[in-house]
C-alpha positions in Angstrom: 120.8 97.4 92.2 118.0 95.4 90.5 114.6 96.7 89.4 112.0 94.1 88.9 109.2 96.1 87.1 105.7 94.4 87.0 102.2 95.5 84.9 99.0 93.5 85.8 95.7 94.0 84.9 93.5 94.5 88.2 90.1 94.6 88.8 89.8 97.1 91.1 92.1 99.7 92.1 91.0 100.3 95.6 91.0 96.5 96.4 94.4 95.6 95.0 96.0 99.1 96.6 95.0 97.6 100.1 96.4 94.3 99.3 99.6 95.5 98.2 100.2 97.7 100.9 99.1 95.4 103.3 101.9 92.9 101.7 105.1 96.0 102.4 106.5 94.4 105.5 106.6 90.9 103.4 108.0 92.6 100.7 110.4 94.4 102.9 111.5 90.9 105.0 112.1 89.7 101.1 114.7 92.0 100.3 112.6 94.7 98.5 114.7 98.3 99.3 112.4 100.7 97.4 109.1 100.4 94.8 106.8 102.9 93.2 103.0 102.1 91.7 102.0 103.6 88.3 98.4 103.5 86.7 98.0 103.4 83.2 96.9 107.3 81.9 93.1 106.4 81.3 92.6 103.3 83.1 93.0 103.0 86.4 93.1 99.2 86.7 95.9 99.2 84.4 99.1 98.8 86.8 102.7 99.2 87.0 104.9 98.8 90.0 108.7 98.6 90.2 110.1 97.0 93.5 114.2 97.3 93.7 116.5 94.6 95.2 120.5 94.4 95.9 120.9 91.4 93.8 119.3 89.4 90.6 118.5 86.7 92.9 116.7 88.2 95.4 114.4 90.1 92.6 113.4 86.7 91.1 113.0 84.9 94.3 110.5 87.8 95.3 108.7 87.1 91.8 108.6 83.6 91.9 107.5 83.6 95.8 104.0 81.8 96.9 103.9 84.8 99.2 103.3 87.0 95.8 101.3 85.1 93.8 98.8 84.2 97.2 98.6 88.5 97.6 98.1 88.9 93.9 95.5 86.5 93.9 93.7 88.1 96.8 94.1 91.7 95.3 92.0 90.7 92.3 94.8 90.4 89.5 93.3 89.8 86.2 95.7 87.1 83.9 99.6 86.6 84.4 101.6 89.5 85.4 103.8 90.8 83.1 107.3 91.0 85.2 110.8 92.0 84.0 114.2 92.5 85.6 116.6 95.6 84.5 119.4 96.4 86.0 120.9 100.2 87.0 123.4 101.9 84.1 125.4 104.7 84.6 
């Protein structure tokens, strides 16, 4: 399992929270299996998400996608996303 994690500046909450779950059944078709949003404590437009995926590949060809960066444009994200991949110890 592969957890792509990605922060992002937003400038509204509300708008981007519509957007992204308006984009689950493209994330879904692209192999996402789980995710989970976060707001910074204090500011609200302060956002992480994790998304999971089987395999490495999958995650970055999510977080490379045109489909991503066209919903992240239309959800108001401020700058370039920060985005990492870690993968599950045990």
């Amino acid at each position: 399992m592969v957890r792509l994690f990605v922060r992002h500046e937003v400038a509204d909450y509300t708008t981007w929270r519509r957007v992204y779950d308006k984009f689950d059944a493209e994330r879904k078709a692209m192999g996402a299996t789980a995710r989970q949003v976060f707001q910074a404590a204090g500011d609200p437009n302060d956002v992480t998400a994790w998304h999971d995926f089987a395999t490495l590949e999958k995650a970055r060809s999510f977080a490379s996608s045109e489909q991503l960066k066209e919903a992240m444009g239309r959800a108001g994200v401020r700058g370039k996303p920060e985005m990492w991949f870690a993968v599950e110890v045990l």
